[in-house]
Backbone as CSV, one residue per row, in Angstrom:
resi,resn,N_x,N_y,N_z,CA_x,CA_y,CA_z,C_x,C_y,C_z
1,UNK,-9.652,11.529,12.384,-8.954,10.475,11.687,-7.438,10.675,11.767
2,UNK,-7.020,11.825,11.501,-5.209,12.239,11.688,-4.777,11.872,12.667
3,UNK,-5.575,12.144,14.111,-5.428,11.707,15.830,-4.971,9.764,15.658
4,UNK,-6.016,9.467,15.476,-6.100,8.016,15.083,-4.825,7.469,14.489
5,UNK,-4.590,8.139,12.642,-3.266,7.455,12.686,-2.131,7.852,13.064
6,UNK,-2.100,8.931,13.590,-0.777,9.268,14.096,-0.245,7.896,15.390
7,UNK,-1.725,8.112,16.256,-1.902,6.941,17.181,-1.500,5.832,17.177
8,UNK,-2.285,5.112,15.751,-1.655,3.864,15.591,0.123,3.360,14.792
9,UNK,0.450,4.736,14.364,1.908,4.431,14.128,2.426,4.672,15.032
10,UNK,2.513,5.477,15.922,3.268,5.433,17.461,3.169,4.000,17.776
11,UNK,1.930,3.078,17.679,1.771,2.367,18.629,2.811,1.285,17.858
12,UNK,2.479,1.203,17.077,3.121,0.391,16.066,4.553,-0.047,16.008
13,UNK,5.279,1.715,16.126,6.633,1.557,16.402,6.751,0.964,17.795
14,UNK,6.330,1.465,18.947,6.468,0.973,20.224,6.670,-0.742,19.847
15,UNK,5.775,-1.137,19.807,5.750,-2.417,19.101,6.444,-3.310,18.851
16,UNK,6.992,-2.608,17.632,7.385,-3.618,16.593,8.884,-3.029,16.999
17,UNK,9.705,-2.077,17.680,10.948,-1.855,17.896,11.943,-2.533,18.585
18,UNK,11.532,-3.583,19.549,12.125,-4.374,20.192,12.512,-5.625,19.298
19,UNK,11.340,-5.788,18.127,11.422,-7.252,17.619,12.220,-6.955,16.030
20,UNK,12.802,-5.468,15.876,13.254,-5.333,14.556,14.527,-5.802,14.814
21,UNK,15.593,-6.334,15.160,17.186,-6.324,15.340,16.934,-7.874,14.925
22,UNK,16.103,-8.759,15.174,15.683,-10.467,14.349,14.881,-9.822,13.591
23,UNK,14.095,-9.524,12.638,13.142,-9.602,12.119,13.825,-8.920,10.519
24,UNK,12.900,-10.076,9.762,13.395,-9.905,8.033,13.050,-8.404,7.373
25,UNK,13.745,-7.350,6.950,13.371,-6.424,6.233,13.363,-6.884,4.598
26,UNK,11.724,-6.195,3.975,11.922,-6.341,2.689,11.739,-5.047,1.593
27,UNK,11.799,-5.333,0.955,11.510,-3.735,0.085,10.922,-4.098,-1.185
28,UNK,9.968,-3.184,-1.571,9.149,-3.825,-3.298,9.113,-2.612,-3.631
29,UNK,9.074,-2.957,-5.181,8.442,-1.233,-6.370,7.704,-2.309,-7.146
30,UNK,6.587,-1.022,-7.188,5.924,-1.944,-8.037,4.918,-0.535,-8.802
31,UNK,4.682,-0.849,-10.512,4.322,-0.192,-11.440,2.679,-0.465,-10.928
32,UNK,1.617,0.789,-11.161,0.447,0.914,-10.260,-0.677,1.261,-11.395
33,UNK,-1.503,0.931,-11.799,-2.454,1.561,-12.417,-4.031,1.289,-11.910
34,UNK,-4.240,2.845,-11.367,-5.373,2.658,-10.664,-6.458,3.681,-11.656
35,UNK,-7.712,3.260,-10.934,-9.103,3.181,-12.016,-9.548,4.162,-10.947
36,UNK,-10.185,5.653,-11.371,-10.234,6.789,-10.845,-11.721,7.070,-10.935
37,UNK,-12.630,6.799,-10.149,-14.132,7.077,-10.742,-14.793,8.414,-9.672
38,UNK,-15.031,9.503,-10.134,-15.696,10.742,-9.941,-16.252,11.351,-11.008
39,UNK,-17.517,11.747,-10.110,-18.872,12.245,-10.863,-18.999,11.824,-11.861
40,UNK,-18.814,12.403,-13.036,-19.237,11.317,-14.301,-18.321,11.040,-15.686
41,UNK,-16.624,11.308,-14.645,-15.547,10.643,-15.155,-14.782,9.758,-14.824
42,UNK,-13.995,8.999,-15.558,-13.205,7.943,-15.064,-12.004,8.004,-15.968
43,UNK,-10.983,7.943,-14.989,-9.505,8.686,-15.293,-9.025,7.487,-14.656
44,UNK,-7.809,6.706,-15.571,-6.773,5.907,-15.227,-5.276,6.526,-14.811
45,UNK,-4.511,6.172,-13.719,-3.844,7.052,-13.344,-2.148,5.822,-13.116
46,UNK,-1.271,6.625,-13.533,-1.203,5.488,-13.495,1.045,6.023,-13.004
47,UNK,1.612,5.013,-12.400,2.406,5.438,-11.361,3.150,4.266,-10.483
48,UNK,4.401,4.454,-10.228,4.869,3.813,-8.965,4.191,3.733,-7.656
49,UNK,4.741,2.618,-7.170,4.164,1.902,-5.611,5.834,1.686,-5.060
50,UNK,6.270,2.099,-4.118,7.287,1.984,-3.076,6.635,1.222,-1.721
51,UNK,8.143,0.650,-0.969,7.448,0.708,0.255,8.049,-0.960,0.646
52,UNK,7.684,-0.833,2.355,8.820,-2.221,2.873,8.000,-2.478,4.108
53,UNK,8.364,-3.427,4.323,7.709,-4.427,5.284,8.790,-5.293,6.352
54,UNK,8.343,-5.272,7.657,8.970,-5.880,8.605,8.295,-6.669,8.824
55,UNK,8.923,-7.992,9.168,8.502,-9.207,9.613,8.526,-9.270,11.092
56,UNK,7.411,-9.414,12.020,7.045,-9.214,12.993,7.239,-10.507,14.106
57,UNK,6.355,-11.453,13.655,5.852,-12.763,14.245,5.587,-13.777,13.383
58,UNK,6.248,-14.880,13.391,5.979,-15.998,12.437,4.688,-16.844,13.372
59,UNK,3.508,-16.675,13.333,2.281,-17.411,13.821,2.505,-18.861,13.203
60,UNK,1.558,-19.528,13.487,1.320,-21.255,13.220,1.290,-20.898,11.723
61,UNK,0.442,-20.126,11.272,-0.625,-20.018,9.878,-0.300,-18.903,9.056
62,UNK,0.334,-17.615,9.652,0.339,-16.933,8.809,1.662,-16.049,9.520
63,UNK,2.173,-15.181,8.790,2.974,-13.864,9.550,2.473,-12.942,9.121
64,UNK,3.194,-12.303,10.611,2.627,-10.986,10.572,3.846,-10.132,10.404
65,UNK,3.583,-9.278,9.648,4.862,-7.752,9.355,3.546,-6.295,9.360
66,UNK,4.579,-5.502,9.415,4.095,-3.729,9.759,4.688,-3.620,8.222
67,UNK,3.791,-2.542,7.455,4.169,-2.532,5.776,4.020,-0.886,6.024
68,UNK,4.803,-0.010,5.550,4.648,1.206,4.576,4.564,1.441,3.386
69,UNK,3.867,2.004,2.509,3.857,1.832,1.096,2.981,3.315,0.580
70,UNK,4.356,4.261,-0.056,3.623,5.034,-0.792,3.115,5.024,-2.060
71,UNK,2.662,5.787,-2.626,1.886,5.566,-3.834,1.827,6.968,-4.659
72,UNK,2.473,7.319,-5.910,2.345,8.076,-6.681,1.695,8.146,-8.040
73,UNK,0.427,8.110,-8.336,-0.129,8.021,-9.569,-0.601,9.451,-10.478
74,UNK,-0.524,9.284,-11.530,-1.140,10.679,-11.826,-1.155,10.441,-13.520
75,UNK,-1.842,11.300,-14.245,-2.159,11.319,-15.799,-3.089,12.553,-15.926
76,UNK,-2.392,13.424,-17.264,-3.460,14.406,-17.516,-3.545,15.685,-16.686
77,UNK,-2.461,15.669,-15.338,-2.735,16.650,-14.736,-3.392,16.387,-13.380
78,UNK,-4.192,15.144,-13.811,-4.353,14.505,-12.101,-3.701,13.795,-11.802
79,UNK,-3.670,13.791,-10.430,-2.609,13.199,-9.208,-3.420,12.565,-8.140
80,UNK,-3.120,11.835,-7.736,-3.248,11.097,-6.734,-2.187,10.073,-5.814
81,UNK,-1.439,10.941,-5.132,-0.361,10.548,-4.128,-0.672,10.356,-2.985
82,UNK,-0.094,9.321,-2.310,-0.704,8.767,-0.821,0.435,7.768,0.135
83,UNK,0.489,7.673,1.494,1.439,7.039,1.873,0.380,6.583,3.015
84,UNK,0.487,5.323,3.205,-0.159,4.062,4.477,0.809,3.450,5.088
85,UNK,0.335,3.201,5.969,1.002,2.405,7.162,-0.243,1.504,7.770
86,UNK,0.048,-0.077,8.076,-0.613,-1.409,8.574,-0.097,-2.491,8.628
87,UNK,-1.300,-3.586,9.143,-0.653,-4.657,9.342,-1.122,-5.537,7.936
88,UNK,0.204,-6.583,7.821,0.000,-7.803,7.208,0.320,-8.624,7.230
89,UNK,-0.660,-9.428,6.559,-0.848,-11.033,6.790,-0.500,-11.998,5.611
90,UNK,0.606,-12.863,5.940,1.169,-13.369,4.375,1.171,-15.458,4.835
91,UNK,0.735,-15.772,3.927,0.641,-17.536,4.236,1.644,-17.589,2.952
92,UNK,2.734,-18.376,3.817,3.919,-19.110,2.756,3.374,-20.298,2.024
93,UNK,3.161,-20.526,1.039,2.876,-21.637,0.333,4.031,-22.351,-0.856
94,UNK,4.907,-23.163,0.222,6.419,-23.518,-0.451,6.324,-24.062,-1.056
95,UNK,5.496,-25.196,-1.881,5.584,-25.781,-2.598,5.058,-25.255,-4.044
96,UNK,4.260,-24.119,-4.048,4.243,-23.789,-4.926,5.168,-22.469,-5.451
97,UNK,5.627,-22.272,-3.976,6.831,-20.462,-4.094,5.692,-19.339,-4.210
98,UNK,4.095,-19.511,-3.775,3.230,-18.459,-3.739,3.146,-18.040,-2.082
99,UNK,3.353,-16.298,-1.795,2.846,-15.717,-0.519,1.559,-14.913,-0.979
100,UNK,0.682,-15.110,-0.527,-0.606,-14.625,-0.646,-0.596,-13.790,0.390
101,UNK,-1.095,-12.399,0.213,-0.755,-12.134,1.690,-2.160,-10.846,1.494
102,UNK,-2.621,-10.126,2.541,-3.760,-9.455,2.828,-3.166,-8.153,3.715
103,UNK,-4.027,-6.749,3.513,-3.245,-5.910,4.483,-4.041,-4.888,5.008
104,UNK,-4.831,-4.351,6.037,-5.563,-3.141,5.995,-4.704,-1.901,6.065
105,UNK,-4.789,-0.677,5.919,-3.858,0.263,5.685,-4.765,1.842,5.785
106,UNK,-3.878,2.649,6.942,-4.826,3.522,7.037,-3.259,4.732,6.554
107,UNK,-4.122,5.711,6.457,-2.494,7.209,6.450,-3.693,8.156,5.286
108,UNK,-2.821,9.068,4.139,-3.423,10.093,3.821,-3.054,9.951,2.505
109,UNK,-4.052,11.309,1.838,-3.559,10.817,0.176,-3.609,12.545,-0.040
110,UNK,-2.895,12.737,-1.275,-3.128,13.944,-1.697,-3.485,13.753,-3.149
111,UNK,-4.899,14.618,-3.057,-5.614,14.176,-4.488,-5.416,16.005,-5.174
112,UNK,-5.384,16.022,-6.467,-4.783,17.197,-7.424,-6.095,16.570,-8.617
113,UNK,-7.294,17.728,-8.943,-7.942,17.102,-9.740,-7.387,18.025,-11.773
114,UNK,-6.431,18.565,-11.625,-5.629,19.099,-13.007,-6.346,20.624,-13.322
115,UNK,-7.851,21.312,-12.640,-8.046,21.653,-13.021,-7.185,23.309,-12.840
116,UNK,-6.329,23.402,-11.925,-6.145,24.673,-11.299,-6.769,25.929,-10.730
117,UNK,-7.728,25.532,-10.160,-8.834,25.591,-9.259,-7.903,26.184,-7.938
118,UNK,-8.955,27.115,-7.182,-8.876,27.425,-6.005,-8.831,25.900,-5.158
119,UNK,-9.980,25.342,-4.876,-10.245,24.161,-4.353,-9.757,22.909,-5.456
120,UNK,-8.516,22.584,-6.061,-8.379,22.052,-7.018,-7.714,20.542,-6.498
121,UNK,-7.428,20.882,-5.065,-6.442,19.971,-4.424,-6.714,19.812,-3.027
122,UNK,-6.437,18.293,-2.549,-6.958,18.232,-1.153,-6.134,16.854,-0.235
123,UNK,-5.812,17.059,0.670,-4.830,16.218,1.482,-5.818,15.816,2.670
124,UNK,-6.595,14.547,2.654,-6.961,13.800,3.460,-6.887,12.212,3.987
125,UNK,-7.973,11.560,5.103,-7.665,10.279,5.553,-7.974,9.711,4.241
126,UNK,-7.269,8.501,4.096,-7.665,7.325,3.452,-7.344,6.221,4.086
127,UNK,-8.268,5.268,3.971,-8.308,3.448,4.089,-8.063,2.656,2.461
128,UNK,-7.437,1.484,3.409,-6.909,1.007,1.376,-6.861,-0.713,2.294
129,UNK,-7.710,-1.443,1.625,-7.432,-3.097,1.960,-6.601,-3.493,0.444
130,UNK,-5.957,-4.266,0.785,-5.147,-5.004,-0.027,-5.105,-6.367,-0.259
131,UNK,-4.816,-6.687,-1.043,-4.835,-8.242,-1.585,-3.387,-8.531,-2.815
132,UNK,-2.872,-9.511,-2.692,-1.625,-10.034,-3.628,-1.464,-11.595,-3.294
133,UNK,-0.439,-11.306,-4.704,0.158,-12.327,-4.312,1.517,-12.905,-4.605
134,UNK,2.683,-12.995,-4.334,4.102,-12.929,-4.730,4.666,-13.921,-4.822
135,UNK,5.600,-14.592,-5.620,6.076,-16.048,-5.744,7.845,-15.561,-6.160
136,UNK,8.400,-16.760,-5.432,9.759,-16.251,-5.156,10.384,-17.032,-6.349
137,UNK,11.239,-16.266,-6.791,11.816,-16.573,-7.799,13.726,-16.873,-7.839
138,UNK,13.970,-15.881,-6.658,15.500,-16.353,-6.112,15.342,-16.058,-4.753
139,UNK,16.355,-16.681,-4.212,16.505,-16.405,-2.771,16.039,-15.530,-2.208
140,UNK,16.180,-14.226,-2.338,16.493,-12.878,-1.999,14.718,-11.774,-2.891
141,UNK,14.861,-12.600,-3.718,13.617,-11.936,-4.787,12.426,-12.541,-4.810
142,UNK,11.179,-11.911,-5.053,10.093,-12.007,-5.312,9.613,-11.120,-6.529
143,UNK,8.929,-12.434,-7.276,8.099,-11.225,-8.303,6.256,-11.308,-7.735
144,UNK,6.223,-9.867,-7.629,4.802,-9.423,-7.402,3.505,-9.855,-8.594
145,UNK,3.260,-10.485,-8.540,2.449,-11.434,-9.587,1.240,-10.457,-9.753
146,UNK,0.892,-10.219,-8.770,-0.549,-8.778,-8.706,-0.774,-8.480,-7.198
147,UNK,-1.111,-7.453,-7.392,-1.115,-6.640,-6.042,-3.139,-5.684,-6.333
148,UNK,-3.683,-6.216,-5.686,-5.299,-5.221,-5.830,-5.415,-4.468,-4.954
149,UNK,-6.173,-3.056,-4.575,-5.775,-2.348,-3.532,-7.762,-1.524,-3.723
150,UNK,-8.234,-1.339,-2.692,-9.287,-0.876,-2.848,-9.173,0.360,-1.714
151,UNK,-9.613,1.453,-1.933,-9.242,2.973,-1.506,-10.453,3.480,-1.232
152,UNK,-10.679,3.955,0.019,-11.875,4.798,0.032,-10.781,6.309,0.897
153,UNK,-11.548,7.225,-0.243,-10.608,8.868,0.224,-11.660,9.406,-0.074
154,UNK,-11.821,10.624,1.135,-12.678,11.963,1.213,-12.078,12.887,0.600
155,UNK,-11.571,13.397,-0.428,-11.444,14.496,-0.903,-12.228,15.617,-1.613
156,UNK,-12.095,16.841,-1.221,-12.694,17.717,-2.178,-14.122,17.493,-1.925
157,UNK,-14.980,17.221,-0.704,-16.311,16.777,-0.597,-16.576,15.535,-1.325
158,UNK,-15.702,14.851,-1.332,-16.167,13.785,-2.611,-15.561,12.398,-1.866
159,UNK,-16.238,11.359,-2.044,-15.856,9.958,-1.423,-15.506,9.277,-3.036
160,UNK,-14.389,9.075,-2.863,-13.630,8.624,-4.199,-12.952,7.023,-3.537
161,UNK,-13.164,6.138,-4.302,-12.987,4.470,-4.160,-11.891,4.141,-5.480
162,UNK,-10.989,4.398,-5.593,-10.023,4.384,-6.547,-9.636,2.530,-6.502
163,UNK,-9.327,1.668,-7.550,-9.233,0.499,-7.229,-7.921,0.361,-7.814
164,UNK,-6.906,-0.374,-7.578,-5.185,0.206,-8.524,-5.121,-1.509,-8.027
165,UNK,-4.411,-1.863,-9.391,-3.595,-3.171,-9.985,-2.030,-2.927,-10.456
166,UNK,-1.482,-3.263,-9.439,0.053,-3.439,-9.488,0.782,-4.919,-9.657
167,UNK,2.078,-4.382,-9.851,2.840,-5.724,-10.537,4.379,-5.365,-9.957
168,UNK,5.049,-5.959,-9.502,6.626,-5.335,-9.272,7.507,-6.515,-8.704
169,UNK,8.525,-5.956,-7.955,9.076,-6.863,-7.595,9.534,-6.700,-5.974
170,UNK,10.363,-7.801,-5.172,10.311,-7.884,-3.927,11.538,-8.318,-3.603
171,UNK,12.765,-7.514,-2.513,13.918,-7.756,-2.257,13.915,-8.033,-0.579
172,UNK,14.519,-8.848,-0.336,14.218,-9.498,1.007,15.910,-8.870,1.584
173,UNK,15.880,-8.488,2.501,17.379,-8.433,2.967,18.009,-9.963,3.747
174,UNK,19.226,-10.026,3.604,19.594,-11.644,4.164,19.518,-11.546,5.193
């Protein structure tokens, strides 16, 4: 899996490097609270979302941008930190000022379960699909109305599906 994304961010940059000198840079933070379910606890964790997006290709229907977005959550001693890289897909809907937009997202997470444990901590692949939706409020700004994010991470022998609901905001460069 590491082979893979290293792979697809190389490819990515190759890519998307010719078309960044036109293409819109944006940047969002956004406040994160994700729902933590292992073995037969469930821990809310809860944390900043960073992270920016290039605008790639304006299609008929939708655009496409390359997004990075890390993620720092934690409560109690657990942690769960992670940084992705993918593509996304955003439909402008001007008349109402809503971008709905969709994202698959692959990279790594580092999960810390508080106990201070030998095996207490573990840095592996994760996948995270995404869903939002953002409505512009000034020129330059977007408020992140909700952001859903669904996570599947191998850590610690354990397949953990963490689901996190964010809210923030969105700065477009001119």
């Amino acid at each position: 899996m590491k082979n893979f994304v290293c792979l697809f961010t190389a490819l990515m940059a190759v890519v998307l490097a010719p078309n960044m000198a036109h293409s819109q840079v944006s940047f969002y933070g956004d406040f994160s609270a994700s729902k933590l379910t292992y073995q037969s606890n469930t821990s809310v964790l809860y944390g900043p979302s960073i992270g920016a997006f290039v605008n790639v290709a304006d299609l008929k229907i939708v655009k496409l941008s390359a997004d990075l977005r890390a993620t720092f959550t934690g409560s109690s001693g657990v942690r769960l930190d992670g940084i992705v890289v993918g593509p996304r897909f955003e439909r402008d809907i001007k008349f109402l000022k809503l971008k709905p937009y969709a994202e698959f997202m692959v990279g790594f997470a580092r999960y810390n379960n508080g106990l201070n444990q030998v095996a207490s901590s573990s840095t592996d692949a994760q996948l995270q699909f995404i869903g939002g939706v953002d409505r512009s409020v000034a020129r330059h700004f977007d408020w992140r109305i909700f952001d859903y994010s669904y996570m599947q991470y191998y850590g610690l022998s354990q397949l953990y599906n963490p689901q996190t609901f964010s809210t923030g905001v969105v700065f477009h460069l001119p």
